[in-house]
LUMTOR-489272 format. One record per residue (C-alpha): residue in three letters; x, y, z; residue number from 0. Coordinates in steps of 0.05 Angstrom, whole numbers, plus 5000, padded with zeros to 4 digits. Layout:
<rs>
("ALA",(X,Y,Z),NUM)
...
</rs>
This chain:
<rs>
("UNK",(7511,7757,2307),0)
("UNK",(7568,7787,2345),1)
("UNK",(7569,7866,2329),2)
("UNK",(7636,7890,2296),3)
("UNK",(7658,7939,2350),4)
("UNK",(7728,7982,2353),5)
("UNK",(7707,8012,2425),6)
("UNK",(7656,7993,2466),7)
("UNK",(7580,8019,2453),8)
("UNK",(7526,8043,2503),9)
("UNK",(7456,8022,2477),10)
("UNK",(7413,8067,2538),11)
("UNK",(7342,8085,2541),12)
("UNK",(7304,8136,2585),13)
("UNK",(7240,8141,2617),14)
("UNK",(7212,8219,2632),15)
("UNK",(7173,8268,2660),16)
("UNK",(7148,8276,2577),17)
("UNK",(7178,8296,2515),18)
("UNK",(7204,8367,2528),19)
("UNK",(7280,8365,2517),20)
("UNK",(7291,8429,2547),21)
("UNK",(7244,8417,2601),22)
("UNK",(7220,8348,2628),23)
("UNK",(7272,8315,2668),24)
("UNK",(7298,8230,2673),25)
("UNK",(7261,8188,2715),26)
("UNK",(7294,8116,2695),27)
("UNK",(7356,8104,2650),28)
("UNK",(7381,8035,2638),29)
("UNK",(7445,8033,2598),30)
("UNK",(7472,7968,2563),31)
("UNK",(7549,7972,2554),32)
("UNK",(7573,7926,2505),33)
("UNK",(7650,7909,2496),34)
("UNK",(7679,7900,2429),35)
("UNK",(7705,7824,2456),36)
("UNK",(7620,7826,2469),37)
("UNK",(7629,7825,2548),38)
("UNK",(7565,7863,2572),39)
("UNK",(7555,7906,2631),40)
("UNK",(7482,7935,2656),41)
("UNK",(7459,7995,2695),42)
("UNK",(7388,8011,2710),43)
("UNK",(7373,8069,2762),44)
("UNK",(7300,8107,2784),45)
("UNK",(7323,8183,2787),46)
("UNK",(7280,8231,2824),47)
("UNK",(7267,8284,2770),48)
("UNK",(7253,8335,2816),49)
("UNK",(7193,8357,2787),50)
("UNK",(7118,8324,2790),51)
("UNK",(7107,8264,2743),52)
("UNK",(7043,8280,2704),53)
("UNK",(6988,8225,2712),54)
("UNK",(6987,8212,2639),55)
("UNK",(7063,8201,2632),56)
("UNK",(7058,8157,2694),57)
("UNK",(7007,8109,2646),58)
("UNK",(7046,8099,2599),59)
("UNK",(7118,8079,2642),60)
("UNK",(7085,8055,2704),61)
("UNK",(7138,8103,2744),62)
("UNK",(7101,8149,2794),63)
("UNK",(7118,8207,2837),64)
("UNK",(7126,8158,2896),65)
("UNK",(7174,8098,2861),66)
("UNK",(7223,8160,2853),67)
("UNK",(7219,8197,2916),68)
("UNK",(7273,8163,2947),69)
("UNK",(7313,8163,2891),70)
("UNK",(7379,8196,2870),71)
("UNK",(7373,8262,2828),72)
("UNK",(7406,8264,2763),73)
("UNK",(7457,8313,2787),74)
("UNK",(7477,8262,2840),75)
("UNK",(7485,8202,2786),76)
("UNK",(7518,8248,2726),77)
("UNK",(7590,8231,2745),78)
("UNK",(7563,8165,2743),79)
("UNK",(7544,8153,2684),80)
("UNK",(7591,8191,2641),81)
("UNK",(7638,8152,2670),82)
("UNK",(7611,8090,2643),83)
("UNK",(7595,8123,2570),84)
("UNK",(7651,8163,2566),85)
("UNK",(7698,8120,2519),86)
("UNK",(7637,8097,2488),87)
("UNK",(7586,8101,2412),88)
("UNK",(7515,8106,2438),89)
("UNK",(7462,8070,2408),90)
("UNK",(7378,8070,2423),91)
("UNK",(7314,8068,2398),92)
("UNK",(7293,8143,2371),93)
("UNK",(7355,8157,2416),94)
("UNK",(7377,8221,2365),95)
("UNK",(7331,8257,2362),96)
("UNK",(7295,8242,2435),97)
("UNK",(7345,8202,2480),98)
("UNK",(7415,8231,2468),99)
("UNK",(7389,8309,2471),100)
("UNK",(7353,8301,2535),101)
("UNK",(7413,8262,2564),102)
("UNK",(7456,8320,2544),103)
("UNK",(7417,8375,2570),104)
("UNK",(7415,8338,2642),105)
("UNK",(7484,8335,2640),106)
("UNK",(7501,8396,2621),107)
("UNK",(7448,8413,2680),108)
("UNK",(7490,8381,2725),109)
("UNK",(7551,8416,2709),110)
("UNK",(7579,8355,2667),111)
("UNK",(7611,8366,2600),112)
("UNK",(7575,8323,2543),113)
("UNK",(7588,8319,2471),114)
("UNK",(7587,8281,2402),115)
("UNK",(7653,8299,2377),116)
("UNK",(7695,8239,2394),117)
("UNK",(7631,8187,2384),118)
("UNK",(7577,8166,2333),119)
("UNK",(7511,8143,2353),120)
("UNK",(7470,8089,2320),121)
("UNK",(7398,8097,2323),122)
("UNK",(7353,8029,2312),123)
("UNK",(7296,8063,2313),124)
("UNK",(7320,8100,2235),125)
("UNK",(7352,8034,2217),126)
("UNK",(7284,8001,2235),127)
("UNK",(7243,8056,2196),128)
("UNK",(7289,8058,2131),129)
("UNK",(7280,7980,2124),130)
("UNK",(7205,7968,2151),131)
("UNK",(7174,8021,2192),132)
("UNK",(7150,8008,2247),133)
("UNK",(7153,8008,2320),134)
("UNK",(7195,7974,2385),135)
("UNK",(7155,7929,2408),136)
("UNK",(7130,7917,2323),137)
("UNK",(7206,7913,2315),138)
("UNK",(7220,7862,2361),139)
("UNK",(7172,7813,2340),140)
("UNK",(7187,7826,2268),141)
("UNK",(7257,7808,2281),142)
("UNK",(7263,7769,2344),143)
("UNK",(7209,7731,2342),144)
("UNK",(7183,7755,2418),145)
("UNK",(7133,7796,2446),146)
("UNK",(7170,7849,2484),147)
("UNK",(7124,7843,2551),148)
("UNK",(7155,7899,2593),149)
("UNK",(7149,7960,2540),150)
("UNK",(7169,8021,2564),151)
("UNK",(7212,7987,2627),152)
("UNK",(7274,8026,2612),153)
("UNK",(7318,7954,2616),154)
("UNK",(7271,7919,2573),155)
("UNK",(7259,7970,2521),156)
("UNK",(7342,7978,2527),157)
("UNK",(7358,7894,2511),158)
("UNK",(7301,7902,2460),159)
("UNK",(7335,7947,2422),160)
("UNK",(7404,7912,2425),161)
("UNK",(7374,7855,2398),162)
("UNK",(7341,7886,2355),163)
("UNK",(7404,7910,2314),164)
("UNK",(7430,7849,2314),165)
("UNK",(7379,7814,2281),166)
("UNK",(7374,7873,2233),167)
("UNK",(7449,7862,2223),168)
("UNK",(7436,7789,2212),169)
("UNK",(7374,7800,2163),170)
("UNK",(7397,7856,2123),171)
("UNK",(7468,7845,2071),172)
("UNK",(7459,7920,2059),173)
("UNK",(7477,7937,2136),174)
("UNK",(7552,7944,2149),175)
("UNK",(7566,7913,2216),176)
("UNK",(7607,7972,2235),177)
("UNK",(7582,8021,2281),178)
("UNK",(7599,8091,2242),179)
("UNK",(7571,8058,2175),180)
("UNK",(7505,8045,2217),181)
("UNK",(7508,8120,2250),182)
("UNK",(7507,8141,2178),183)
("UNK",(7453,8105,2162),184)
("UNK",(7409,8115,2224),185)
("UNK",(7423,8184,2217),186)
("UNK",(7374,8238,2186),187)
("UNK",(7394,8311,2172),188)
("UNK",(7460,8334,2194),189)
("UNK",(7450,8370,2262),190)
("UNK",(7503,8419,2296),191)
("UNK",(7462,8404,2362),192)
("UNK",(7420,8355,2382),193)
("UNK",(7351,8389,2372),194)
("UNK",(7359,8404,2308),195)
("UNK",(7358,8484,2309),196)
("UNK",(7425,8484,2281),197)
("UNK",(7439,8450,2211),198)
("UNK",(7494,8442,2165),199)
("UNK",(7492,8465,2096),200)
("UNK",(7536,8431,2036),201)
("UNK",(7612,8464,2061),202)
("UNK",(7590,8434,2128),203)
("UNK",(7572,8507,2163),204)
("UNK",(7530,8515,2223),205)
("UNK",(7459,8547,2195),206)
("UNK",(7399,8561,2232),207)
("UNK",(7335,8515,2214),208)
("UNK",(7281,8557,2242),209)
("UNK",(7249,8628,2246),210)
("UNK",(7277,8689,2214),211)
("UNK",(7339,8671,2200),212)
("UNK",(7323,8599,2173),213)
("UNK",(7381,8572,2119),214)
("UNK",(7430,8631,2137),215)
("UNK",(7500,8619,2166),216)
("UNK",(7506,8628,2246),217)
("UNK",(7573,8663,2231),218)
("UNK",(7540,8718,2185),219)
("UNK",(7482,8726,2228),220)
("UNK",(7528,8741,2292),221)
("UNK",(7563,8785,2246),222)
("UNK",(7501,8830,2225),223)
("UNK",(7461,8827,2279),224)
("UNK",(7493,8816,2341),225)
("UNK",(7438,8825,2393),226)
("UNK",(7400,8760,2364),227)
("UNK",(7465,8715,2397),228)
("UNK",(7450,8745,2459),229)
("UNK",(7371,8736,2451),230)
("UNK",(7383,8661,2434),231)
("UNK",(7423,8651,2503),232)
("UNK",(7368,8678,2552),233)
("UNK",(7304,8638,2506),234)
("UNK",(7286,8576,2517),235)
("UNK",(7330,8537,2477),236)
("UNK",(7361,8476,2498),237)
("UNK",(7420,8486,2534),238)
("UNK",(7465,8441,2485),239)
("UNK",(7448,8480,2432),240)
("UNK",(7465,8547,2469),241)
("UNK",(7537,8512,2482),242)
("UNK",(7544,8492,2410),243)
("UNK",(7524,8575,2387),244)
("UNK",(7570,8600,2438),245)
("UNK",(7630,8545,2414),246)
("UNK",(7613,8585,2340),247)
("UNK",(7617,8649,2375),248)
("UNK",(7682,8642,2411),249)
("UNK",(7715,8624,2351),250)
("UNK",(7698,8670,2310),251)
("UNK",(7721,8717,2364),252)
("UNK",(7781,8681,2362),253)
("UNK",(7793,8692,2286),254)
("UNK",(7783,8764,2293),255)
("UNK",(7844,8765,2337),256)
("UNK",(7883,8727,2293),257)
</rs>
């Protein structure tokens, strides 16, 4: 099963200091670039998250504060790796809702743009769930047939998952082999960032999902109560999601001038 690609797709997984996405930091990313003639390229990399690897974390990835010390900080790899996923989908295993956020907020740490807006993202993990649910290494014996040996090795869990989807592509009829039919379907709610503090209602309008203000418009609440934009800016929100409320609040600026 060849995938049906129309520009090339980045299948990536990390490895982390935990599961804060606005605070733990990359410690391995391996990154699978697939071509739509299906020429593949890898890159796997340790990155020196520049804060202490709990013990805990460290038993579940095998990656300690020492296999990193030498390594390159994410700031010094950004450039990088955009440039190898910047004409490209992304795809992973829980990669929306873990993987892609986390990604974004390191580079927007390191001063390098990141978006969605040009790109889809096809997560196997949803695919996976919808059809059986279960779990990587559950998945890739269901549908390949092999024990995935290295679990959470960035590389391995990263050619797990590409083989993953093409199996699933191969076992379900259901499954377009097209990569925005399968970021549809992998998809859950309908996120304005990548945390999910920003949703979209019906007309496709930026709302907030949480506290006070939950299912109200961004646009009326910046109207009413201005202070709250500025409170949301110096919290501890994740810093994609801050660019996303600012993006709403410069254009609505903008309209007032018009």
């Amino acid at each position: 099963m060849q995938l049906n690609l129309n520009k090339p797709i980045c299948f990536f997984d990390l490895e982390t200091t935990g599961i804060n996405i606005s605070k733990d930091r990359i410690v391995e990313i391996s990154i699978l670039k697939v071509y739509p003639n299906g020429k593949e390229e890898s890159y796997t990399k340790l990155v020196n998250p520049t804060i202490p690897i709990p013990p805990e974390v460290t038993k579940v990835h095998g990656i300690s504060d020492a296999d990193v010390a030498d390594a390159s900080t994410f700031k010094e790899i950004a450039k990088e790796v955009h440039n190898i996923i910047k004409d490209s989908d992304l795809g992973g295993f829980n990669s929306n809702r873990f993987d892609i956020p986390l990604l974004a907020e390191e580079m927007l740490r390191a001063e390098v743009d990141f978006d969605m807006k040009n790109r889809v993202a096809v997560d196997v993990q949803t695919i996976y769930h919808k059809m059986e649910q279960r779990t990587l290494s559950a998945a890739y014996r269901f549908y390949c047939d092999k024990n995935l040996d290295d679990a959470h090795s960035a590389e391995a869990d990263t050619r797990a998952t590409f083989e993953v989807l093409k199996a699933q592509l191969s076992k379900y009829e259901t499954l377009e082999n097209d990569t925005k039919f399968l970021a549809e379907f992998s998809s859950r709610k309908k996120f304005a960032d990548f945390a999910g503090f920003l949703i979209y209602n019906k007309e496709g309008e930026e709302c907030f999902s949480f506290g006070k203000h939950k299912g109200k418009r961004v646009v009326d609440v910046m109207e009413q109560e201005p202070g709250y934009f500025g409170w949301l800016l110096n919290a501890d929100f994740p810093l994609y999601t801050k660019k996303v409320l600012t993006a709403i609040k410069l254009k609505q600026f903008n309209n007032k001038l018009d």
